[in-house]
PDB file of N, H, CA, C and O in Angstrom:
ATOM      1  N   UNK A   1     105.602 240.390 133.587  1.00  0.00           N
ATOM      2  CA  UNK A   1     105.602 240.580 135.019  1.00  0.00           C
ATOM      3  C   UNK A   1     104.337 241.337 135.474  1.00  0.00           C
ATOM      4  O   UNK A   1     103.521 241.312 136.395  1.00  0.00           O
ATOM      5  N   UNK A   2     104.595 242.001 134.377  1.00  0.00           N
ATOM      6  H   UNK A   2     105.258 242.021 133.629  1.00  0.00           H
ATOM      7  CA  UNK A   2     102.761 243.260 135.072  1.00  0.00           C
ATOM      8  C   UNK A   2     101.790 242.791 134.745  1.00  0.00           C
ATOM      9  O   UNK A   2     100.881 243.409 135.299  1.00  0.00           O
ATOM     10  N   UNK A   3     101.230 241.637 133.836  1.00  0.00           N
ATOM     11  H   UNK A   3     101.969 241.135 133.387  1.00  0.00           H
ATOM     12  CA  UNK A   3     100.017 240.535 133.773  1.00  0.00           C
ATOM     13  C   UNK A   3     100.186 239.740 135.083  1.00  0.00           C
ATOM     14  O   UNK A   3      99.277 239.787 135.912  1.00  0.00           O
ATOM     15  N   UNK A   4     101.270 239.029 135.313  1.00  0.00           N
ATOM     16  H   UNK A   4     102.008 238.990 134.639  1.00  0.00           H
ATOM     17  CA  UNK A   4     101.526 237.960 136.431  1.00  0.00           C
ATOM     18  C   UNK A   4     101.350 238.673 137.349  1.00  0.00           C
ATOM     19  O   UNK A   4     100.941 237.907 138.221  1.00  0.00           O
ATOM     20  N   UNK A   5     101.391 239.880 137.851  1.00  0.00           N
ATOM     21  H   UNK A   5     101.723 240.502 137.142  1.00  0.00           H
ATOM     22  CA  UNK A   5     100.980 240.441 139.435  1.00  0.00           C
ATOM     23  C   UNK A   5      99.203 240.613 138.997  1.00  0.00           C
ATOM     24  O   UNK A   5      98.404 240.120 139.794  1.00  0.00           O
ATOM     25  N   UNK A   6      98.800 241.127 138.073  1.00  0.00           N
ATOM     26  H   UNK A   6      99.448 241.528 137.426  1.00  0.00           H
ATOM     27  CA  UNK A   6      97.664 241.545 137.954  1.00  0.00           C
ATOM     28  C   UNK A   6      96.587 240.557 138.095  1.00  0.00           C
ATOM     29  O   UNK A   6      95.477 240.771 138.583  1.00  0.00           O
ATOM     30  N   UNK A   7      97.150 239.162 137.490  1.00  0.00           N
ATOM     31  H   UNK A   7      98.051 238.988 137.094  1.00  0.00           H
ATOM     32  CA  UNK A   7      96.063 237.844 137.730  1.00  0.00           C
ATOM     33  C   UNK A   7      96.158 237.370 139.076  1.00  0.00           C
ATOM     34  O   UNK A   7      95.411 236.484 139.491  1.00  0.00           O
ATOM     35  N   UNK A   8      97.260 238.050 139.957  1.00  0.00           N
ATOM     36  H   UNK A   8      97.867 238.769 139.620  1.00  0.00           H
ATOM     37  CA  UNK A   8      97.291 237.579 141.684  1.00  0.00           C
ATOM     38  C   UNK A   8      96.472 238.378 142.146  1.00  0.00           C
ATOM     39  O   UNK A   8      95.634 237.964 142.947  1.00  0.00           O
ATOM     40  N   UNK A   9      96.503 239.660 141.780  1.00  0.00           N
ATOM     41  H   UNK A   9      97.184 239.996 141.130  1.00  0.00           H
ATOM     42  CA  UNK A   9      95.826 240.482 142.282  1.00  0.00           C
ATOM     43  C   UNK A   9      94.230 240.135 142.491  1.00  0.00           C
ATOM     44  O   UNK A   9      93.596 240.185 143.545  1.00  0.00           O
ATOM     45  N   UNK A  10      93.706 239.721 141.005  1.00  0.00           N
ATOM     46  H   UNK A  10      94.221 239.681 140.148  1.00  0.00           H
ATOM     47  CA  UNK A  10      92.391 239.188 140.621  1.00  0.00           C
ATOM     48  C   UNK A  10      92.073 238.169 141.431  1.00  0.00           C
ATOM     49  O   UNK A  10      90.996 238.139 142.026  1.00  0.00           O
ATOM     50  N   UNK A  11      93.247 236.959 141.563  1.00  0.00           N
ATOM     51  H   UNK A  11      94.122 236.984 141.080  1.00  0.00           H
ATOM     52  CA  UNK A  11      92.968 235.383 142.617  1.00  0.00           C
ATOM     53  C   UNK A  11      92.271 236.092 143.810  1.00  0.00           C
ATOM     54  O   UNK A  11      91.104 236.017 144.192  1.00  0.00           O
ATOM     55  N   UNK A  12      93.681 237.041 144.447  1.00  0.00           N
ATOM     56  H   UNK A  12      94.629 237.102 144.136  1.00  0.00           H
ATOM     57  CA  UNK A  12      93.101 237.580 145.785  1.00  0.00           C
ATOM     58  C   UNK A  12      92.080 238.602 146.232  1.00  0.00           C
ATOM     59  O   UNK A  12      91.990 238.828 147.438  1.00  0.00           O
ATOM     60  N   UNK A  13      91.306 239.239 145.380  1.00  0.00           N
ATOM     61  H   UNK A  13      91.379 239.056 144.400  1.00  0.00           H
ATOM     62  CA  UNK A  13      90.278 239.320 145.337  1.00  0.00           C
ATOM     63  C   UNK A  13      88.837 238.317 144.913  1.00  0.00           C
ATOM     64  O   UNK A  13      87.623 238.483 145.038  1.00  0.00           O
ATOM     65  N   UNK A  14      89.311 237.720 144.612  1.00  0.00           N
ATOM     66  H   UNK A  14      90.297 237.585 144.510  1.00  0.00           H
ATOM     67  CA  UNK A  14      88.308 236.350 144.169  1.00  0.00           C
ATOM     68  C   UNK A  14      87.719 235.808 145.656  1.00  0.00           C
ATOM     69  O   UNK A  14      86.560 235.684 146.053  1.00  0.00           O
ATOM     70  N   UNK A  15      88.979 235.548 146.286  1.00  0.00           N
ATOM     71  H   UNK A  15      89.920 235.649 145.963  1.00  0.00           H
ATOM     72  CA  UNK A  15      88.922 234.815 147.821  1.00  0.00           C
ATOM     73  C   UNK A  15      88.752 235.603 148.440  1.00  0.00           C
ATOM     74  O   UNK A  15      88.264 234.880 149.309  1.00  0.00           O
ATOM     75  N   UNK A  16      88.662 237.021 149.072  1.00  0.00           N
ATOM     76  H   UNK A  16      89.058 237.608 148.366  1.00  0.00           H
ATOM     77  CA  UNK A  16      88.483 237.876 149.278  1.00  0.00           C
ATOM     78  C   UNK A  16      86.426 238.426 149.592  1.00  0.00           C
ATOM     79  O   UNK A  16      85.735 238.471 150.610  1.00  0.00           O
ATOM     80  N   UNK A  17      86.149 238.730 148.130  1.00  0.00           N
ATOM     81  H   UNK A  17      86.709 238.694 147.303  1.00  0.00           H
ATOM     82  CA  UNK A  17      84.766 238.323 147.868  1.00  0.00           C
ATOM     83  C   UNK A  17      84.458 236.663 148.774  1.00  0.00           C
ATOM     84  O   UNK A  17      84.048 236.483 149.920  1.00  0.00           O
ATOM     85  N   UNK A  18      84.768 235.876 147.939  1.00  0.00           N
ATOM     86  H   UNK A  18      85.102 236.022 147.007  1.00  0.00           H
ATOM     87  CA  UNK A  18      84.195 234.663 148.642  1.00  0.00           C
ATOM     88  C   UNK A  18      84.119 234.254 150.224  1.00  0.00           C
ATOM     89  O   UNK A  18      83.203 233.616 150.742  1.00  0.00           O
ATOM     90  N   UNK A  19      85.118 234.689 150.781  1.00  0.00           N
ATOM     91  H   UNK A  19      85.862 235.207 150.360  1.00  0.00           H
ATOM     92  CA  UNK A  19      84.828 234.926 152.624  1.00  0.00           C
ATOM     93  C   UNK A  19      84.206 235.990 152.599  1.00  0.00           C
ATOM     94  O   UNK A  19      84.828 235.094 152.028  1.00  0.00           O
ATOM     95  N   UNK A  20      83.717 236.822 152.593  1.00  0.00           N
ATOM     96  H   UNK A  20      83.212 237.550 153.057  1.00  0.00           H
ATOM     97  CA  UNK A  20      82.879 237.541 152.536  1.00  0.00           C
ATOM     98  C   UNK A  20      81.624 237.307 152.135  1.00  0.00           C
ATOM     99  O   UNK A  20      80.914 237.646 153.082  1.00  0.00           O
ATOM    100  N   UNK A  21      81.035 236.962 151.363  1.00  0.00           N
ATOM    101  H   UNK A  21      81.612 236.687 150.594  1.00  0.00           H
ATOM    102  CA  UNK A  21      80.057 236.222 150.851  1.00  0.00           C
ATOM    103  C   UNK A  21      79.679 234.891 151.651  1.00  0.00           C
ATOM    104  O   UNK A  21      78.587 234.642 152.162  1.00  0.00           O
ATOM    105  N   UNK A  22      80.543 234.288 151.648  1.00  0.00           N
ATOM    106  H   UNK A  22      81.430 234.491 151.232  1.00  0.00           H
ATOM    107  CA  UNK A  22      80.391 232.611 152.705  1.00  0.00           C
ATOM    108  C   UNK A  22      80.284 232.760 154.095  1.00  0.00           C
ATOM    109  O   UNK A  22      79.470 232.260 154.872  1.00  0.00           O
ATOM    110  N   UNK A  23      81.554 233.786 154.363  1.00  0.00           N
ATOM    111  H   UNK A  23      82.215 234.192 153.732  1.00  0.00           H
ATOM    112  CA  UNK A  23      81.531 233.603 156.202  1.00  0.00           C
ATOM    113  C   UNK A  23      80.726 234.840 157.071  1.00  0.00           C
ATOM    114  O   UNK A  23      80.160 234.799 158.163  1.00  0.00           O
ATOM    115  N   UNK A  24      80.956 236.103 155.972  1.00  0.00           N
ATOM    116  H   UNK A  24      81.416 236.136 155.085  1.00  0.00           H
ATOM    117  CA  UNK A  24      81.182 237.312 157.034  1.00  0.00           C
ATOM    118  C   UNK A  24      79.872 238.008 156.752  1.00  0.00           C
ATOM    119  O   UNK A  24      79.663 239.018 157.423  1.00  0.00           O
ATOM    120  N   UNK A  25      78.660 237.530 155.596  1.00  0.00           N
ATOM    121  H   UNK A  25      78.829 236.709 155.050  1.00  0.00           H
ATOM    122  CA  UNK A  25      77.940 238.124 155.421  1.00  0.00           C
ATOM    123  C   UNK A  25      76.890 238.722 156.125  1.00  0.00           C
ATOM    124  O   UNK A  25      76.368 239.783 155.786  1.00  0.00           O
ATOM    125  N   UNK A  26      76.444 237.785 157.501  1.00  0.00           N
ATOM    126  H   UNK A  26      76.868 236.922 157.777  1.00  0.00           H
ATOM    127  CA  UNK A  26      75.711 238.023 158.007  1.00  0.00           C
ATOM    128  C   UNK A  26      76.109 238.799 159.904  1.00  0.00           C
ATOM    129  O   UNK A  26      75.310 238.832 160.841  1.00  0.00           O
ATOM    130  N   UNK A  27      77.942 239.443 159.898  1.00  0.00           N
ATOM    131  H   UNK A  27      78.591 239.416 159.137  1.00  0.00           H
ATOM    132  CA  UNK A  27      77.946 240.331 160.724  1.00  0.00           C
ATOM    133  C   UNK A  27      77.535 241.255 160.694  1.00  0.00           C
ATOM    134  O   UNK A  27      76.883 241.602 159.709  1.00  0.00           O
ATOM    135  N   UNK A  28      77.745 242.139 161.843  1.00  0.00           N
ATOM    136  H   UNK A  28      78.274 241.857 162.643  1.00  0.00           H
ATOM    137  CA  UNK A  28      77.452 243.960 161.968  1.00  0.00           C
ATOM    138  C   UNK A  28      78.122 244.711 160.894  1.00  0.00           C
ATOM    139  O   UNK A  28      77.501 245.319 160.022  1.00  0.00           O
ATOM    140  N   UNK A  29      79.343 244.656 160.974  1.00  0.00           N
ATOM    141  H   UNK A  29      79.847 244.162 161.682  1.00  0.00           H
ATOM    142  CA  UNK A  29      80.381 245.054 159.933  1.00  0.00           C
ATOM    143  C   UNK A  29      80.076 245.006 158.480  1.00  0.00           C
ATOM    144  O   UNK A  29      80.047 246.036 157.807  1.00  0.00           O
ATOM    145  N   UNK A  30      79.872 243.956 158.040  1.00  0.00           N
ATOM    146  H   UNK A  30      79.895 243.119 158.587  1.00  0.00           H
ATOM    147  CA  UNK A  30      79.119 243.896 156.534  1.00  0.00           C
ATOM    148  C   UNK A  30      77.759 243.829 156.621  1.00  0.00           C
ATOM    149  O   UNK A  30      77.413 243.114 155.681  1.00  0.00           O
ATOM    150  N   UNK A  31      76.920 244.137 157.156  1.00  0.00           N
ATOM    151  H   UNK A  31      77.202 244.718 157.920  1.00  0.00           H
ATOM    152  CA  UNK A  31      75.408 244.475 157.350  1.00  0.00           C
ATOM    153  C   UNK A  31      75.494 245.508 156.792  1.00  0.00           C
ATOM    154  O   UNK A  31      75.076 245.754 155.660  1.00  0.00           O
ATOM    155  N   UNK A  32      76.586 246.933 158.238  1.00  0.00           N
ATOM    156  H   UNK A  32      76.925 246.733 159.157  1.00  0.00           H
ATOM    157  CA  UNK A  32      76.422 247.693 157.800  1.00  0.00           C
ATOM    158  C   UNK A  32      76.956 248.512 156.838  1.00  0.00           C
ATOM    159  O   UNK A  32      76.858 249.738 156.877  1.00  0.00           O
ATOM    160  N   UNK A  33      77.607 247.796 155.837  1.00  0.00           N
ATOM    161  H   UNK A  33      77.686 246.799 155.805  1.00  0.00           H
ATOM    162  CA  UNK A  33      78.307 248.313 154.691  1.00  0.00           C
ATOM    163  C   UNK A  33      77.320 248.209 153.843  1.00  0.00           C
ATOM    164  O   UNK A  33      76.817 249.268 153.467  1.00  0.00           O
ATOM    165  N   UNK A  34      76.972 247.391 153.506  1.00  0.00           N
ATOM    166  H   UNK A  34      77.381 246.531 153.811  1.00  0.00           H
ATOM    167  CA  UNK A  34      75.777 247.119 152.501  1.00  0.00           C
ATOM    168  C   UNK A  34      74.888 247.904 152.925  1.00  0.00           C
ATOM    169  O   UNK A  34      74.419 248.668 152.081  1.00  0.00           O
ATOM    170  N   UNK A  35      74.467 247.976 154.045  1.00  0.00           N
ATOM    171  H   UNK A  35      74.848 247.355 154.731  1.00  0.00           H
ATOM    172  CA  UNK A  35      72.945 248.931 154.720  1.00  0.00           C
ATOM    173  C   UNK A  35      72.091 247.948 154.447  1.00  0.00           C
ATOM    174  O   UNK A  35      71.228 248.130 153.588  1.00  0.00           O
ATOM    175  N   UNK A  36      72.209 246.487 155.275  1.00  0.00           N
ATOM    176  H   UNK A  36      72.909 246.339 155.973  1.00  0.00           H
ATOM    177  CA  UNK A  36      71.123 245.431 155.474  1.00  0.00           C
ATOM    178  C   UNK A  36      70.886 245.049 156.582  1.00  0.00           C
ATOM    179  O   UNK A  36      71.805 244.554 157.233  1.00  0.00           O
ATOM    180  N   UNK A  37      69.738 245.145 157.070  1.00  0.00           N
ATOM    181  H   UNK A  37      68.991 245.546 156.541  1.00  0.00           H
ATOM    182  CA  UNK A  37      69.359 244.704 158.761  1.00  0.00           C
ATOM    183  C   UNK A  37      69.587 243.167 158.650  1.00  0.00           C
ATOM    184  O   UNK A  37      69.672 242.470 157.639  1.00  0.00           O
ATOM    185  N   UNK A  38      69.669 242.794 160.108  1.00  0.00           N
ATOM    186  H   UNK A  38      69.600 243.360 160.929  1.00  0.00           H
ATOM    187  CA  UNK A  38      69.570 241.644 160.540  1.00  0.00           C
ATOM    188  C   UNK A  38      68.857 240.648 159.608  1.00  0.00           C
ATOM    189  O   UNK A  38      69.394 239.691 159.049  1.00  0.00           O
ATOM    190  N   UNK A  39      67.646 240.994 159.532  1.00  0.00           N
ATOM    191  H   UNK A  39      67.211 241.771 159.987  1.00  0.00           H
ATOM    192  CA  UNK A  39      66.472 240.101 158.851  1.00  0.00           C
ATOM    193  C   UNK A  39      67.100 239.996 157.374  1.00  0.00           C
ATOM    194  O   UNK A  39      67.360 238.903 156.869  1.00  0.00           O
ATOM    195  N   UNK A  40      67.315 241.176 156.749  1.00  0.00           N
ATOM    196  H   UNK A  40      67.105 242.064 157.160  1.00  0.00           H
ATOM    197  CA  UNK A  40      67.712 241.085 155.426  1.00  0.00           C
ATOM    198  C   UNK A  40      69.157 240.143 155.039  1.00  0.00           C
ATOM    199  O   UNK A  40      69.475 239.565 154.000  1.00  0.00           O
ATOM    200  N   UNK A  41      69.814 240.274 156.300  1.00  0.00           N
ATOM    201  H   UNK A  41      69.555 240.744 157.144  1.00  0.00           H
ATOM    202  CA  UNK A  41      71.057 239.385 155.781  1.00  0.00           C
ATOM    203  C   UNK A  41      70.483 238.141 155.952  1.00  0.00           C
ATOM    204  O   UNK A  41      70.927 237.306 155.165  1.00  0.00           O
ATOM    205  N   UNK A  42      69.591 237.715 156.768  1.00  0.00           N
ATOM    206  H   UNK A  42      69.230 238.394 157.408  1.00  0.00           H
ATOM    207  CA  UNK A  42      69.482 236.064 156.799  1.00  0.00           C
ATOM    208  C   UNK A  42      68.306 235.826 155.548  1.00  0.00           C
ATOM    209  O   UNK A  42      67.958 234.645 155.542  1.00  0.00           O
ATOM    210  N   UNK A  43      67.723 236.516 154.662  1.00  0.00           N
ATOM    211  H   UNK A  43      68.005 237.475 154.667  1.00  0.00           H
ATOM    212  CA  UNK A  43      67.250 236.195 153.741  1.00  0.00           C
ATOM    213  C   UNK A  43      67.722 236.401 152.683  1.00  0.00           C
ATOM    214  O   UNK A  43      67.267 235.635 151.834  1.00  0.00           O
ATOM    215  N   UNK A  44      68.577 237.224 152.248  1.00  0.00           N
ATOM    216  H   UNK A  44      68.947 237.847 152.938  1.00  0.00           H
ATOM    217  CA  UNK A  44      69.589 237.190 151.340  1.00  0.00           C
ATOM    218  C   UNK A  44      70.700 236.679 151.401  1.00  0.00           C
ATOM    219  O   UNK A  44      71.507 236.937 150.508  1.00  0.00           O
ATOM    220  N   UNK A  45      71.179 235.500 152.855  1.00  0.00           N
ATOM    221  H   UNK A  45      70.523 235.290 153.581  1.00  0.00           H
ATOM    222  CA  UNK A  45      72.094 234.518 153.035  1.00  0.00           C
ATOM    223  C   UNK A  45      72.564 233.456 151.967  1.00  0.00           C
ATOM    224  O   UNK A  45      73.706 233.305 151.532  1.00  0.00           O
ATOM    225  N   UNK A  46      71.348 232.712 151.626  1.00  0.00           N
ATOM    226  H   UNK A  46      70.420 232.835 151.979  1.00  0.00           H
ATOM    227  CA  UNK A  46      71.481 231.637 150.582  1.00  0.00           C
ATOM    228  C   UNK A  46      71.925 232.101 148.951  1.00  0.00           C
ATOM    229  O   UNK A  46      72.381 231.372 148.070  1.00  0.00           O
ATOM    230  N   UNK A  47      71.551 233.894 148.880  1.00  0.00           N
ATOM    231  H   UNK A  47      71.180 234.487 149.595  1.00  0.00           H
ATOM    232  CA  UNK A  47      71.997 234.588 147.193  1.00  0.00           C
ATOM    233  C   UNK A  47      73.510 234.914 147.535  1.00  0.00           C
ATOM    234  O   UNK A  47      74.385 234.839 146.672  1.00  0.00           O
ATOM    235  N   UNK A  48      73.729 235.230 148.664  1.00  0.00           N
ATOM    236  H   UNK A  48      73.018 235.291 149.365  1.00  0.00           H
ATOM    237  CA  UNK A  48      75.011 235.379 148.829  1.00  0.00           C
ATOM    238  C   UNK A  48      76.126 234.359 148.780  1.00  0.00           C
ATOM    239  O   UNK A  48      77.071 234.368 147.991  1.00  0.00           O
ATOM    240  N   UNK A  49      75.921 233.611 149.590  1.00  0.00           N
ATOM    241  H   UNK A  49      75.153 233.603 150.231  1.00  0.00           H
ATOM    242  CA  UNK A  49      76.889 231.690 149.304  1.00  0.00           C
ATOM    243  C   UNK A  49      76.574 231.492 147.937  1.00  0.00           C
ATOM    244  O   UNK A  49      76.955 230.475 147.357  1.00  0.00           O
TER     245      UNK A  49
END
């Protein structure tokens, strides 16, 4: 039971990362988590997807 929650846990962080990475990378919100300006998220767009 405590492997089987732990590999859900892992899925939903998987997808998690990946909208983040795909959709949300280039808002205010995750700009400023990372500490990347504008410019920097749209050139580090394509390492991120």
């Amino acid at each position: 039971m405590l492997a089987s929650a732990l590999v859900y846990l892992v899925a939903v962080l998987h997808v998690l990362f990946m909208l983040l990475e795909t959709f949300l990378w280039t808002t205010p919100k995750v700009r400023a988590r990372f500490g990347n300006s504008a410019a920097e998220a749209e050139t580090t767009r394509v390492l991120a997807a």
